[in-house]
C-alpha positions in Angstrom: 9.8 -4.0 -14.4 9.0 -1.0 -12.5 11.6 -0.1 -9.3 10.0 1.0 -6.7 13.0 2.0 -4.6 13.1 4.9 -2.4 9.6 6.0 -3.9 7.3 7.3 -1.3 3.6 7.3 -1.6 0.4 8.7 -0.1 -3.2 8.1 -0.8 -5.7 9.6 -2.4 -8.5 7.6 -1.6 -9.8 4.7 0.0 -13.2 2.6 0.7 -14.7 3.5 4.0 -13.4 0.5 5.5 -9.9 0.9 4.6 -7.3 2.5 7.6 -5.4 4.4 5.3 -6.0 8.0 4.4 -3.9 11.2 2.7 -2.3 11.3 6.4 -0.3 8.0 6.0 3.1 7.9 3.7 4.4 4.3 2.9 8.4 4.4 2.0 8.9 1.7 -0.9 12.5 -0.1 -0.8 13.0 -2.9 -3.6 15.5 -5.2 -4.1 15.2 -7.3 -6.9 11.4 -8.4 -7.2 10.8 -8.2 -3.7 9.7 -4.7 -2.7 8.6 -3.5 1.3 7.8 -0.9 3.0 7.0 1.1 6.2 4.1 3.3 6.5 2.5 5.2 9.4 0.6 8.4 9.8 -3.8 9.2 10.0 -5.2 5.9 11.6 -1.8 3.9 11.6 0.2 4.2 14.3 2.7 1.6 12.3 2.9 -0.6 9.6 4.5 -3.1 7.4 4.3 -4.9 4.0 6.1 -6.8 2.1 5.2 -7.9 -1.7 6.4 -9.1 -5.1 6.7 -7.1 -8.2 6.0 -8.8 -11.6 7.1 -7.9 -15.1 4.5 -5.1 -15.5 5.2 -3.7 -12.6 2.1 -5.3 -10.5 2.5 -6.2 -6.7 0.9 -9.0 -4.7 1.4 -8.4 -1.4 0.7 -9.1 2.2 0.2 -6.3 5.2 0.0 -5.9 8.9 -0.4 -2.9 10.9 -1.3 -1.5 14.4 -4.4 1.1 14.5 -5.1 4.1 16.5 -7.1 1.2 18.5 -4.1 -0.6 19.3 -5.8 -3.2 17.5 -3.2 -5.5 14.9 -4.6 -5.9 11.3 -3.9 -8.2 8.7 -4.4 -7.6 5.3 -3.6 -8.6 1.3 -3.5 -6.5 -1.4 -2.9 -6.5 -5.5 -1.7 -2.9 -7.3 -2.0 -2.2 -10.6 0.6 0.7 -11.9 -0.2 3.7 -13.4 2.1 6.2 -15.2 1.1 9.6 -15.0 1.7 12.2 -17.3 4.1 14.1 -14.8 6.1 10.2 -14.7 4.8 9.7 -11.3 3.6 6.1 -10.5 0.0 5.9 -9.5 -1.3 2.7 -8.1 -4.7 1.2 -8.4 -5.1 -1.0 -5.2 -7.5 -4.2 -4.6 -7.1 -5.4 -0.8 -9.1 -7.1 1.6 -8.3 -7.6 5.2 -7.5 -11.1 6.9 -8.3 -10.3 10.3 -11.0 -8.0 11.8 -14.5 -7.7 9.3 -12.3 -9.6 6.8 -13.8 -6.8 4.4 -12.7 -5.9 0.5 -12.0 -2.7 -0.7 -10.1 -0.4 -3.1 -7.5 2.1 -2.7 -6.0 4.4 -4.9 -2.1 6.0 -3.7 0.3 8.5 -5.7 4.2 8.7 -6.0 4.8 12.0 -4.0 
């Protein structure tokens, strides 16, 4: 399994209809399976998740944030790890909000 503790993460890109952008850095803290995290910064004023890690190192996990709208978004989300050659973690991300346009998209963030 791949620990995610302390890691912290930016993107690199994101479908148009996604909030997040290289602006916002999520702080990953595991325990266990169960990995969270904060994240702020670009569009996000604040924001939350919380998720599970598998075997592989894959997450499920469930979001909520507050916009530069003041709006509250809801939102799920699957990663897929991938190790880079530097040993950084990149992950390959397939969400798609609960709340607002209920939209899909993919995302892609980086181990800083």
């Amino acid at each position: 399994m791949i620990n995610y503790n302390d890691k912290i993460f930016r993107p690199i890109s994101n479908t148009e209809s996604g909030e997040t952008s290289n602006e916002t850095i999520f702080k990953y803290q595991q325990t266990g399976n169960i990995l969270t995290s904060q994240y702020s910064g670009g569009k996000i004023k604040y924001g939350h998740l919380i998720g599970l890690v598998d075997i592989d190192g894959n997450i499920k996990m469930c979001y909520h944030q507050v916009n530069d709208k003041n709006e509250l978004m809801t939102g799920i989300c699957k990663s897929t790890p991938e190790r880079l050659k530097n040993g950084k973690i990149r992950l390959h991300e397939s969400w798609e909000w609960t709340s607002g346009d209920k939209s899909k998209g993919q995302s892609i963030i980086e181990e800083q």
